[in-house]
Backbone as JSON Lines, residues from 0, in Angstrom:
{"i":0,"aa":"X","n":[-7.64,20.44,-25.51],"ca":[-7.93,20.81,-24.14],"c":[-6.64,21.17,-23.4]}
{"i":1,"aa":"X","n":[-6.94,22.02,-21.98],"ca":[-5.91,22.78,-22.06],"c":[-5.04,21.06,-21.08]}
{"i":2,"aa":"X","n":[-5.94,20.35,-20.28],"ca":[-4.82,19.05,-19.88],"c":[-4.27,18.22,-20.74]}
{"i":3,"aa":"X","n":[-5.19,18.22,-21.62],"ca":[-4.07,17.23,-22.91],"c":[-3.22,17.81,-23.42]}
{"i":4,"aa":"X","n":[-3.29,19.08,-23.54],"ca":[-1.82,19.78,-24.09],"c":[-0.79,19.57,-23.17]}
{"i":5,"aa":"X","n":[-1.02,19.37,-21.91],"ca":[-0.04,19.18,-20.68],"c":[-0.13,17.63,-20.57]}
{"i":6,"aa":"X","n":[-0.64,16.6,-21.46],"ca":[-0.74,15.34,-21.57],"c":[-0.67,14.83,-19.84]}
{"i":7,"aa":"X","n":[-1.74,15.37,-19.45],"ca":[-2.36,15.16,-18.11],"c":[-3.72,14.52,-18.46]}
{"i":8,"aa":"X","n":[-3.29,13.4,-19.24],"ca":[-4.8,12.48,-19.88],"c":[-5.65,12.3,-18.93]}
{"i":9,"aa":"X","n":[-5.27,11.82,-17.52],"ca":[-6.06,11.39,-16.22],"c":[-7.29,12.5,-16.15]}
{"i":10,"aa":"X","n":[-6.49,13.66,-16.57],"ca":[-7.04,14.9,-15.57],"c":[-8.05,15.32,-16.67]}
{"i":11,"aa":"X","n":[-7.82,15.0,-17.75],"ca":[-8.32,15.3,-19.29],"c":[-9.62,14.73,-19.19]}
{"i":12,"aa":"X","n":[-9.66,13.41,-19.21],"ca":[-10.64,11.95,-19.13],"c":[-11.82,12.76,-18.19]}
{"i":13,"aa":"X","n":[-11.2,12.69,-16.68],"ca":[-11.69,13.26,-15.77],"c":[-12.89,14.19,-15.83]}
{"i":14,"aa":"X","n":[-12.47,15.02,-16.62],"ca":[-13.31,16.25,-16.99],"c":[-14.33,16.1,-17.77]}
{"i":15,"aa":"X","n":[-13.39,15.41,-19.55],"ca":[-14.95,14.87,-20.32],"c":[-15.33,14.29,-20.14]}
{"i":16,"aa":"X","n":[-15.3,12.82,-19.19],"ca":[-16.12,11.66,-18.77],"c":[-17.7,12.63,-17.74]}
{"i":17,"aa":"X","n":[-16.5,13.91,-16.64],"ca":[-17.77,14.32,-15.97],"c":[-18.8,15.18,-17.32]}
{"i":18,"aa":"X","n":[-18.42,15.9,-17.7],"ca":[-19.22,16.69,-18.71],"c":[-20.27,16.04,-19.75]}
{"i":19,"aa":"X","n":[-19.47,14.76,-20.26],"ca":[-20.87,13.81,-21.01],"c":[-21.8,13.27,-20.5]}
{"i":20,"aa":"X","n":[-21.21,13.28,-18.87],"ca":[-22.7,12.62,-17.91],"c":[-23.56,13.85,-17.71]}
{"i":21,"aa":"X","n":[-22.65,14.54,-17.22],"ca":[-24.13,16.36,-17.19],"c":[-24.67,16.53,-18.15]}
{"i":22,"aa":"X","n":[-24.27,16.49,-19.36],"ca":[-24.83,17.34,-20.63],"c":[-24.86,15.74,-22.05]}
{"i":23,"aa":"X","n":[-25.48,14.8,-21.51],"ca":[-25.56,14.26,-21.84],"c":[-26.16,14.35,-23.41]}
{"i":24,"aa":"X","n":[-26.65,15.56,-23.99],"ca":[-27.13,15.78,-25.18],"c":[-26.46,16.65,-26.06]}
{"i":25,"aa":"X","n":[-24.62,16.61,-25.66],"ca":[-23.91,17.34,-26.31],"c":[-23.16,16.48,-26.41]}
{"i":26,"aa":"X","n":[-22.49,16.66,-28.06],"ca":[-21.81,15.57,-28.74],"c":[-20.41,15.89,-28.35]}
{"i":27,"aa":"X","n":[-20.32,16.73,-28.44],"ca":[-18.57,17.8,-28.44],"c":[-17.94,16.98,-27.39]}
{"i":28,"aa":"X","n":[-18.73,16.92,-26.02],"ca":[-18.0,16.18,-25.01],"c":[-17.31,14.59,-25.16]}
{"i":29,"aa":"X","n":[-18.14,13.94,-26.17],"ca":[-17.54,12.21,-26.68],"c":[-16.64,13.01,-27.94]}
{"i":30,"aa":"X","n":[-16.84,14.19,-28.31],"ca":[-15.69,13.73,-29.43],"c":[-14.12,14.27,-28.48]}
{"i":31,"aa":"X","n":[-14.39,15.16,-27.48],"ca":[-13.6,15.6,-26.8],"c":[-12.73,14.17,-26.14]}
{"i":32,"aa":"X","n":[-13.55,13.02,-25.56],"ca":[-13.25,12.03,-25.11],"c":[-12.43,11.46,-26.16]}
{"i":33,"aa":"X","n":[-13.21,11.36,-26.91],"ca":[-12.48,10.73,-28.48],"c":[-11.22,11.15,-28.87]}
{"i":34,"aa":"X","n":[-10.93,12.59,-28.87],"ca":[-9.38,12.87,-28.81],"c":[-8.78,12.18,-27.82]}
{"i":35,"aa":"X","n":[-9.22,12.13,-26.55],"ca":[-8.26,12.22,-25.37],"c":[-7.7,10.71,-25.84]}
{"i":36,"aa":"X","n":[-9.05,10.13,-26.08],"ca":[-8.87,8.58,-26.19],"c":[-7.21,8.1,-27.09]}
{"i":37,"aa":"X","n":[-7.57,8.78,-28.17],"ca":[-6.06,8.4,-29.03],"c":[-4.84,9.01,-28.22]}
{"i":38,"aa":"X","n":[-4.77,10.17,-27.45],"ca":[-3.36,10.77,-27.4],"c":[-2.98,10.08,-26.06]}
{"i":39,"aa":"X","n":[-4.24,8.98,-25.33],"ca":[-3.96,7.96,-24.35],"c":[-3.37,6.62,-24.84]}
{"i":40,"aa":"X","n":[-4.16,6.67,-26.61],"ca":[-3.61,5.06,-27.21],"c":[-4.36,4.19,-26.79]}
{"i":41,"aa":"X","n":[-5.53,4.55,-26.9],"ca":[-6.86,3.32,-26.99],"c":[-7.46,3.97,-27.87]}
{"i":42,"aa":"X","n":[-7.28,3.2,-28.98],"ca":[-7.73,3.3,-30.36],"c":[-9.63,2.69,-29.84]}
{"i":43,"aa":"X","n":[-9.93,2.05,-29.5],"ca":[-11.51,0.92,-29.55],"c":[-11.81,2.13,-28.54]}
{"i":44,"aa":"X","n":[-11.6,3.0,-27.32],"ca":[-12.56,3.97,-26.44],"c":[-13.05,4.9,-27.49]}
{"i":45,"aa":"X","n":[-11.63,5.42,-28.63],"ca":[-11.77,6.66,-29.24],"c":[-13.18,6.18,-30.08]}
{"i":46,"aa":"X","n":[-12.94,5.05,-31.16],"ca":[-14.1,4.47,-31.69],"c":[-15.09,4.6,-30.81]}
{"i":47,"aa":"X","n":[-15.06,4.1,-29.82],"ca":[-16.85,3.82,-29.34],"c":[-17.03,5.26,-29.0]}
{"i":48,"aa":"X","n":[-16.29,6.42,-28.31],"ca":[-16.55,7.82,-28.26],"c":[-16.92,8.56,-29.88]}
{"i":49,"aa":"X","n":[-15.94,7.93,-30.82],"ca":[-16.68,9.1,-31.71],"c":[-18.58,8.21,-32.37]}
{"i":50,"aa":"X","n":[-18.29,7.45,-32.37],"ca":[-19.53,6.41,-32.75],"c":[-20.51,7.13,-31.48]}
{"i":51,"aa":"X","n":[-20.25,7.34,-30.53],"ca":[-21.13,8.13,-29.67],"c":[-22.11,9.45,-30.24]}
{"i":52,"aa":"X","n":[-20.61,10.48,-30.62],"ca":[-20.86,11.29,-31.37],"c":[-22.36,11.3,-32.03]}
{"i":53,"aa":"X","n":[-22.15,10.43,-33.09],"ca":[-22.98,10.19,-34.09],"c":[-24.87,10.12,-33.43]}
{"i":54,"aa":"X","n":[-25.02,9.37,-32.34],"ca":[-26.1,9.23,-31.94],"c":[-26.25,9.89,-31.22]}
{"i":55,"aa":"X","n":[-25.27,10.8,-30.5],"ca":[-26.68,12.01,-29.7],"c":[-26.56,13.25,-30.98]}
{"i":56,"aa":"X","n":[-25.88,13.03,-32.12],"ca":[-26.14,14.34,-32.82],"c":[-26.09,13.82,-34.56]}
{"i":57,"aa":"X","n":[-27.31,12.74,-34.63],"ca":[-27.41,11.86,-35.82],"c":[-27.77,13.26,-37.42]}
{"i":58,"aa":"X","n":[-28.02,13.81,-37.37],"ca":[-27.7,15.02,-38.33],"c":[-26.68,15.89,-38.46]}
{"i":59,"aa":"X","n":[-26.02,15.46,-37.44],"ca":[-24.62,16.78,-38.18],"c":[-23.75,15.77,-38.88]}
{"i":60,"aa":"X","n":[-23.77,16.76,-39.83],"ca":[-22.35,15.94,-41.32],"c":[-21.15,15.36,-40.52]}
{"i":61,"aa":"X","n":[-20.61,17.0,-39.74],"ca":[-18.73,16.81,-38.97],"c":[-18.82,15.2,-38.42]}
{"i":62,"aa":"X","n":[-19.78,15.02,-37.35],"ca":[-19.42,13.93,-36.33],"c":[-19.52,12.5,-37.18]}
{"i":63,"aa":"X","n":[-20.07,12.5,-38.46],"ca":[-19.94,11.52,-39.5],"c":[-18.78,11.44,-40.08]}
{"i":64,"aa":"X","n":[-18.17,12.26,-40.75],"ca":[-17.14,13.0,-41.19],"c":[-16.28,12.3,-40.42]}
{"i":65,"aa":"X","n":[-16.34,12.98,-39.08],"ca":[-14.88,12.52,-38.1],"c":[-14.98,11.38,-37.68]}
{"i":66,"aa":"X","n":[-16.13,10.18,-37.36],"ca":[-15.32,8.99,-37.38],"c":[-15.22,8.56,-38.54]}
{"i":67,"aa":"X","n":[-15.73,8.29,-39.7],"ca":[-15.37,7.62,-40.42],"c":[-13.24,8.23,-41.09]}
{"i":68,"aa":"X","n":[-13.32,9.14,-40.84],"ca":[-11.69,9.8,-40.93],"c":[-10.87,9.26,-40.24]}
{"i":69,"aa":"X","n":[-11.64,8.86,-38.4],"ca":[-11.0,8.13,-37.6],"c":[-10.57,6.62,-38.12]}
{"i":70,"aa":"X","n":[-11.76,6.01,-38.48],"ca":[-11.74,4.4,-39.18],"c":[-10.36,4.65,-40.09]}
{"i":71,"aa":"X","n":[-10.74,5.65,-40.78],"ca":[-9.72,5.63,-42.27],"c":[-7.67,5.7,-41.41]}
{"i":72,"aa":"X","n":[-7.7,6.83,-41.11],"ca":[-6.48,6.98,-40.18],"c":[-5.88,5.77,-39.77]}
{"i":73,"aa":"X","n":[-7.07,5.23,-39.1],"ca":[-6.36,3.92,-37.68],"c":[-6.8,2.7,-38.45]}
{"i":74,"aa":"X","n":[-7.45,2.6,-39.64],"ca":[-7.85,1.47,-40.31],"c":[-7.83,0.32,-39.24]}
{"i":75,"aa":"X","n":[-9.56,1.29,-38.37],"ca":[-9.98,0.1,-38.02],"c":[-11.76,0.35,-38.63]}
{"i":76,"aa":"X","n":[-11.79,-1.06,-38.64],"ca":[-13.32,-1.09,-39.29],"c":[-13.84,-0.13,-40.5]}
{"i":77,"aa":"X","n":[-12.98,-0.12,-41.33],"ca":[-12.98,0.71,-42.45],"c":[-14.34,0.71,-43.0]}
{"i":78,"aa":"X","n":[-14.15,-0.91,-43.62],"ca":[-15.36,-0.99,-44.45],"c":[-17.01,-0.96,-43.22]}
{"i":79,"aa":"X","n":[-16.89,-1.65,-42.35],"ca":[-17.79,-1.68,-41.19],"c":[-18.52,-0.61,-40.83]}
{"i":80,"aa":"X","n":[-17.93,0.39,-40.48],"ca":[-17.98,1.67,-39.68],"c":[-17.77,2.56,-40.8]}
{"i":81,"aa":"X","n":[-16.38,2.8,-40.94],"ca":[-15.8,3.83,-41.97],"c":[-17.0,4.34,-43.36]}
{"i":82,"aa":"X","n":[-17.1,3.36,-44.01],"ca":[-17.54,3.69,-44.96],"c":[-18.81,4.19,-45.01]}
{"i":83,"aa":"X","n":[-19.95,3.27,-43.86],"ca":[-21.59,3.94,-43.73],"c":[-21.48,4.9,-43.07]}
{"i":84,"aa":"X","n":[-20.26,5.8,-42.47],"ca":[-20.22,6.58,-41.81],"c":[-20.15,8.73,-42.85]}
{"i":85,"aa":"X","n":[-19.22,7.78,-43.64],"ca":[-18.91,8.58,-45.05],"c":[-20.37,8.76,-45.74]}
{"i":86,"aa":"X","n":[-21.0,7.84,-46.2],"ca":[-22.18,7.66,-47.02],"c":[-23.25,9.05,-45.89]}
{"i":87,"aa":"X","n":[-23.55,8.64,-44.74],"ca":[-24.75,9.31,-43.97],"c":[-24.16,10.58,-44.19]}
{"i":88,"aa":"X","n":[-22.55,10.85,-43.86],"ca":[-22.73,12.31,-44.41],"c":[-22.43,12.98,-45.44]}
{"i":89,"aa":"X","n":[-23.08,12.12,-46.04],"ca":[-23.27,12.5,-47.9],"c":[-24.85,13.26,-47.88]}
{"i":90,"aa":"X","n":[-25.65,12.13,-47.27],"ca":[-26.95,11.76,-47.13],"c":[-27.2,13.13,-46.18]}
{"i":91,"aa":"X","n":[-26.74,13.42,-45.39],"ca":[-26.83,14.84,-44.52],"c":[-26.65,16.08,-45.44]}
{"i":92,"aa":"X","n":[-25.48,16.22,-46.11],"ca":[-25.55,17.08,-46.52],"c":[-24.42,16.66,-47.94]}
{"i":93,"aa":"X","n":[-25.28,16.57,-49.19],"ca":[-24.53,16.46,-50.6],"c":[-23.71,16.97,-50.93]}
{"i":94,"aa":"X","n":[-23.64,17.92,-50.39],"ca":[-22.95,19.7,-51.09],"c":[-21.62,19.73,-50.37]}
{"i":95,"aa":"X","n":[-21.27,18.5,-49.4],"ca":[-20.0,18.81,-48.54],"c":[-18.77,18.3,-49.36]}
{"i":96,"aa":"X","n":[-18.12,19.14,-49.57],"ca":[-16.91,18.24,-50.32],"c":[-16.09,17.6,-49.33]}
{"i":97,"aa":"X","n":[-15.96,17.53,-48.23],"ca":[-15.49,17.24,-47.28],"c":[-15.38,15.74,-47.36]}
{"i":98,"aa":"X","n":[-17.14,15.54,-46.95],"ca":[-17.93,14.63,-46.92],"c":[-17.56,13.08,-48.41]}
{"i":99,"aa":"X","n":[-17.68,14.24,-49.59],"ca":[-16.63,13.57,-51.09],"c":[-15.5,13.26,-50.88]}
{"i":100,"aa":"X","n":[-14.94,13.98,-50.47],"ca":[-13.26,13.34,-49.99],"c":[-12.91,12.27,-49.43]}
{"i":101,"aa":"X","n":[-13.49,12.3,-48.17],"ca":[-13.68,11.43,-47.29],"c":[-14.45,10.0,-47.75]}
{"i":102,"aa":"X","n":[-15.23,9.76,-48.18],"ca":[-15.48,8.19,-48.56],"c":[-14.87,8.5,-50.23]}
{"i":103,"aa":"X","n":[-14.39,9.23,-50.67],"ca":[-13.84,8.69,-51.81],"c":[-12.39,8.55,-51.39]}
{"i":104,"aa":"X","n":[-11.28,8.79,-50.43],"ca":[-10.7,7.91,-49.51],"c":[-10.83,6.91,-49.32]}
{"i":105,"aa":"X","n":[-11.97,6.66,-48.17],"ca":[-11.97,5.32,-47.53],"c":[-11.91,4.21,-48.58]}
{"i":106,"aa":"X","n":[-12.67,4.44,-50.22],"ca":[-12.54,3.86,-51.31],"c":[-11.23,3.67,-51.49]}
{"i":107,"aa":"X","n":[-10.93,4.82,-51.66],"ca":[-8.98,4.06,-52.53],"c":[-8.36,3.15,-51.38]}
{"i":108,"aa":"X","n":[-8.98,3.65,-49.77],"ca":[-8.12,2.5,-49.14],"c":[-8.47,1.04,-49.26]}
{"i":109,"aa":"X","n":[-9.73,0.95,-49.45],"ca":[-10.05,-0.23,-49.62],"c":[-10.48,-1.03,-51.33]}
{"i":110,"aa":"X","n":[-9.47,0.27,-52.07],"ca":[-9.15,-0.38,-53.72],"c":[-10.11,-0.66,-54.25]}
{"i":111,"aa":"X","n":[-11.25,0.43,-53.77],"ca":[-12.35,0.54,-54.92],"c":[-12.2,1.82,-56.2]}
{"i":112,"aa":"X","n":[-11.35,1.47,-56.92],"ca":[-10.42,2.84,-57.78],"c":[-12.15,3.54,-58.3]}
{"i":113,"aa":"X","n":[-12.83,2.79,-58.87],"ca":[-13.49,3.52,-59.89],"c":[-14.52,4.47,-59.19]}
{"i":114,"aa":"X","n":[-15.32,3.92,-58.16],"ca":[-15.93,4.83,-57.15],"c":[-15.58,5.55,-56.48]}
{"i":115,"aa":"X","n":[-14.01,5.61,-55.96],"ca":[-13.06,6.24,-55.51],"c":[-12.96,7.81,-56.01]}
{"i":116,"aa":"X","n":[-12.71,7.32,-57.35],"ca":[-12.44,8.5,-58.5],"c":[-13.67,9.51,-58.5]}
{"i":117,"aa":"X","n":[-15.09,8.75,-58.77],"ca":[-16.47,9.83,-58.55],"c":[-16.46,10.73,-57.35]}
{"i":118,"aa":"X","n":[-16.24,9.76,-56.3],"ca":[-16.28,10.93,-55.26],"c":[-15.19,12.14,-54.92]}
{"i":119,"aa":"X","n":[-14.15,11.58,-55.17],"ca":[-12.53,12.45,-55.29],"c":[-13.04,13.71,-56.38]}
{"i":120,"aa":"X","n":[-13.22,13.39,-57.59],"ca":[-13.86,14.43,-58.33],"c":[-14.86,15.2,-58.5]}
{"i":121,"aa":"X","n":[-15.63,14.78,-57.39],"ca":[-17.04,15.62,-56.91],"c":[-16.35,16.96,-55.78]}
{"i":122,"aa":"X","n":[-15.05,16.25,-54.93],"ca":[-14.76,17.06,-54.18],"c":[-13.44,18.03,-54.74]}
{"i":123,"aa":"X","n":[-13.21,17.93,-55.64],"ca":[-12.27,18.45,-56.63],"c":[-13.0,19.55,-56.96]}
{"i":124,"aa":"X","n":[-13.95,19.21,-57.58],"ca":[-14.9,20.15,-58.66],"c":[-15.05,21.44,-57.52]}
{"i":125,"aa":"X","n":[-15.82,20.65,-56.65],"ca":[-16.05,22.11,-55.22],"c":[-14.96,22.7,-54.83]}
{"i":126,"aa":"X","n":[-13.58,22.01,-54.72],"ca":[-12.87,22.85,-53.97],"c":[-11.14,22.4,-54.59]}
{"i":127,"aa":"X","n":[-11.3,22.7,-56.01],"ca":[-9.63,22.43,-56.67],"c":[-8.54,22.86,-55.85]}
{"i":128,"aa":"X","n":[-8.6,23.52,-55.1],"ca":[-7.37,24.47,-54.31],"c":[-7.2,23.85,-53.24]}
{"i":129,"aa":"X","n":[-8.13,22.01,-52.91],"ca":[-7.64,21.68,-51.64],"c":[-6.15,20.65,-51.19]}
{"i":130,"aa":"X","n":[-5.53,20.88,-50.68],"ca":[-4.38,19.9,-50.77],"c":[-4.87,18.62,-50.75]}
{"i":131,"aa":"X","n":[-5.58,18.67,-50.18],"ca":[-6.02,17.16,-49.4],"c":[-6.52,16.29,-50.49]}
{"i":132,"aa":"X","n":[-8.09,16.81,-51.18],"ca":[-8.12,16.38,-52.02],"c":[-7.16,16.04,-53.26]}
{"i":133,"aa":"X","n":[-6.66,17.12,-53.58],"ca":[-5.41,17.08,-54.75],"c":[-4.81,15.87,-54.14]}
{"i":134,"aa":"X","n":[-4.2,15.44,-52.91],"ca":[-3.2,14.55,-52.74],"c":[-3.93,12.91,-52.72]}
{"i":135,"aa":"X","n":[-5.16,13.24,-52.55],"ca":[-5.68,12.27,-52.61],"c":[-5.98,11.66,-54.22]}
{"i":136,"aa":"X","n":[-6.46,12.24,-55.12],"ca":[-6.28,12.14,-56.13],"c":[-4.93,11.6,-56.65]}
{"i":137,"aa":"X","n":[-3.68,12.39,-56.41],"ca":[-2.98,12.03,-56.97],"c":[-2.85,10.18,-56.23]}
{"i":138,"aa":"X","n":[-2.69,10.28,-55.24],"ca":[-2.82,8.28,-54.66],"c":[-3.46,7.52,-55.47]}
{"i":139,"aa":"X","n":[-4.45,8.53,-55.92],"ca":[-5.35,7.48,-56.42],"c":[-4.58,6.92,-58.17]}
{"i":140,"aa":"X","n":[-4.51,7.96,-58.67],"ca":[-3.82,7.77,-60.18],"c":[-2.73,7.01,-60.2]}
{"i":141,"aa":"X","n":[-2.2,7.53,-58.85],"ca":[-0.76,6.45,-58.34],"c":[-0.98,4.98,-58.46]}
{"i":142,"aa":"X","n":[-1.94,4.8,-57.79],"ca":[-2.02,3.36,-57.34],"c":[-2.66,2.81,-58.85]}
{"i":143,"aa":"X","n":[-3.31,3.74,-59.57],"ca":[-3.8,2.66,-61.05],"c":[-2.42,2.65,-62.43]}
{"i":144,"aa":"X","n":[-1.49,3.47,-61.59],"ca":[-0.25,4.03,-62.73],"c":[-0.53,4.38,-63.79]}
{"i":145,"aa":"X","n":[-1.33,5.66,-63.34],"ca":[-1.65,6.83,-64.27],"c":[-0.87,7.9,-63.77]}
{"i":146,"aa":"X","n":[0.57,7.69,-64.27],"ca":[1.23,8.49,-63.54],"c":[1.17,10.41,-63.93]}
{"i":147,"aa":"X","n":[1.25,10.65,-65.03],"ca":[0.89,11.59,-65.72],"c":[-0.12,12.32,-64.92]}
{"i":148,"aa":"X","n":[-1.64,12.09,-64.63],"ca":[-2.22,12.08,-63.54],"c":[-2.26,12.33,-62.42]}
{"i":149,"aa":"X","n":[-1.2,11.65,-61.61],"ca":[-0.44,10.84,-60.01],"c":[0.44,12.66,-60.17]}
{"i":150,"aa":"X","n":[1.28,12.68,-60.98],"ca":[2.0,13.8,-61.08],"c":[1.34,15.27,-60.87]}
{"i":151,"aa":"X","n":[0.52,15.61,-61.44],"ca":[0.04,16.81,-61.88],"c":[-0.86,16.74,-60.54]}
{"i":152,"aa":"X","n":[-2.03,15.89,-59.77],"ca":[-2.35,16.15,-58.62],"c":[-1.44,16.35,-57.35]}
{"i":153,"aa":"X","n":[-0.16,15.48,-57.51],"ca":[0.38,15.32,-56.39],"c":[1.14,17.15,-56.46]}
{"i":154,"aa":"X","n":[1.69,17.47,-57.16],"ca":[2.47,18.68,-57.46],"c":[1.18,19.85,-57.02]}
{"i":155,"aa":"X","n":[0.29,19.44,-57.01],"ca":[-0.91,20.44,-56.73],"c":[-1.23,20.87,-55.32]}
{"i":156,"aa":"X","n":[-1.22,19.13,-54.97],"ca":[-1.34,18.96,-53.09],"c":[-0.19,19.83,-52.91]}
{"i":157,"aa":"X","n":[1.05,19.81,-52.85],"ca":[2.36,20.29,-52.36],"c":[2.16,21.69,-52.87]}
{"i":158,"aa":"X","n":[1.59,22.56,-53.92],"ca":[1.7,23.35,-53.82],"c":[0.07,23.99,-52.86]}
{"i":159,"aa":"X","n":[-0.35,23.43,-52.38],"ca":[-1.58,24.4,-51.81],"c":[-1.4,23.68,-50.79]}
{"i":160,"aa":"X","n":[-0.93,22.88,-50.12],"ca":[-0.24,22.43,-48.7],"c":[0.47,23.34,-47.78]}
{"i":161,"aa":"X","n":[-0.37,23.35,-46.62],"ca":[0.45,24.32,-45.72],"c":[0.25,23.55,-44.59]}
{"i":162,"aa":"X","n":[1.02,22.53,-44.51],"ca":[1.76,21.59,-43.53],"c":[2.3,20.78,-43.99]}
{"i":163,"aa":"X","n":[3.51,20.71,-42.87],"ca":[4.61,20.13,-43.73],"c":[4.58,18.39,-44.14]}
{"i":164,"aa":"X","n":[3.58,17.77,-42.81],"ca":[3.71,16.29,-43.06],"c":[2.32,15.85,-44.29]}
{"i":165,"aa":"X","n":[1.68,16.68,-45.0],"ca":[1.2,16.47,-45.87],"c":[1.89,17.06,-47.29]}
{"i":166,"aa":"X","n":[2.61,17.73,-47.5],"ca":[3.96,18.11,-48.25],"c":[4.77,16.64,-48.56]}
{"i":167,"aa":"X","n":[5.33,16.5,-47.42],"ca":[6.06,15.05,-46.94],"c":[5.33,13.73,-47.73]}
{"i":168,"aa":"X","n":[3.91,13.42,-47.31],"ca":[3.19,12.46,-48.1],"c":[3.07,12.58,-49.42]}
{"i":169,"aa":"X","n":[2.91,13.63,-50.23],"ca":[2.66,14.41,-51.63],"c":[4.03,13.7,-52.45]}
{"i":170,"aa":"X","n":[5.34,13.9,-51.51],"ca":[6.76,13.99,-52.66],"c":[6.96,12.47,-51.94]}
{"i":171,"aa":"X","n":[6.28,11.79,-51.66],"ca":[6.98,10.16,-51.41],"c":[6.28,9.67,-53.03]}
């Protein structure tokens, strides 16, 4: 938004707080809140805004997607939140590799390697060319010291990475 870019949070808040009361059946406005919420540093508003999300727009994959990404990020309520959040948008839509990535994540964070791995490779299969996945993968091989593995994904992320602080995560 164009006040949070001017980190005029007040003026930010202001706006999506009025807009989720008018249009109370549009999600965009709590996830809008939901940004503002973190770049204010209240991690628990952003939660209860994107968890908002979810119930005025309980079928779209994204707003599943994005909190449980949120949980994963700020590791809060991983397993709580995070993870049934991953699962529904599986359950929405199978076909998202996104959706694979994402709770096969929240898995490696919470050192479930072997289920970890199914979903990481479901989202592999759909979309080999993604950094994200690739780098995730490679964490994952990392953390069981399959390095051979750990290597050949991580070198993958870094090469189909086009930003630099996921580059950065890839060569640690």
């Amino acid at each position: 938004s164009y006040w949070r870019g001017r980190n005029d949070f007040v003026r930010s808040l202001e706006i999506y707080q009025g807009l989720s009361k008018d249009e109370t059946g549009q999600a965009i406005w709590q996830y809008e809140l939901g940004n503002t919420y973190i770049q204010m540093g209240n991690p628990e508003k952003a939660l209860q805004a994107f968890k908002q999300t979810t119930r005025i727009e309980p079928g779209n994959a994204n707003y599943w997607i994005n909190l449980a990404k949120y949980c994963g990020n700020y590791k809060i309520e991983v397993q709580e939140t995070g993870l049934p959040a991953a699962r529904q948008s599986l359950l929405i839509d199978q076909n998202n590799w996104e959706a694979n990535d994402t709770l096969g994540w929240l898995l490696l964070i919470l050192e479930d390697y072997t289920s970890a791995e199914r979903f990481l490779m479901a989202a592999y299969q759909q979309v080999p060319d993604s950094a994200i996945v690739n780098l995730h993968l490679g964490q994952l091989y990392y953390f069981q010291n399959r390095s051979q593995q750990s290597s050949y994904f991580l070198k993958r992320a870094i090469e189909f990475a086009e930003d630099e602080a996921l580059i950065q995560l890839a060569n640690k």
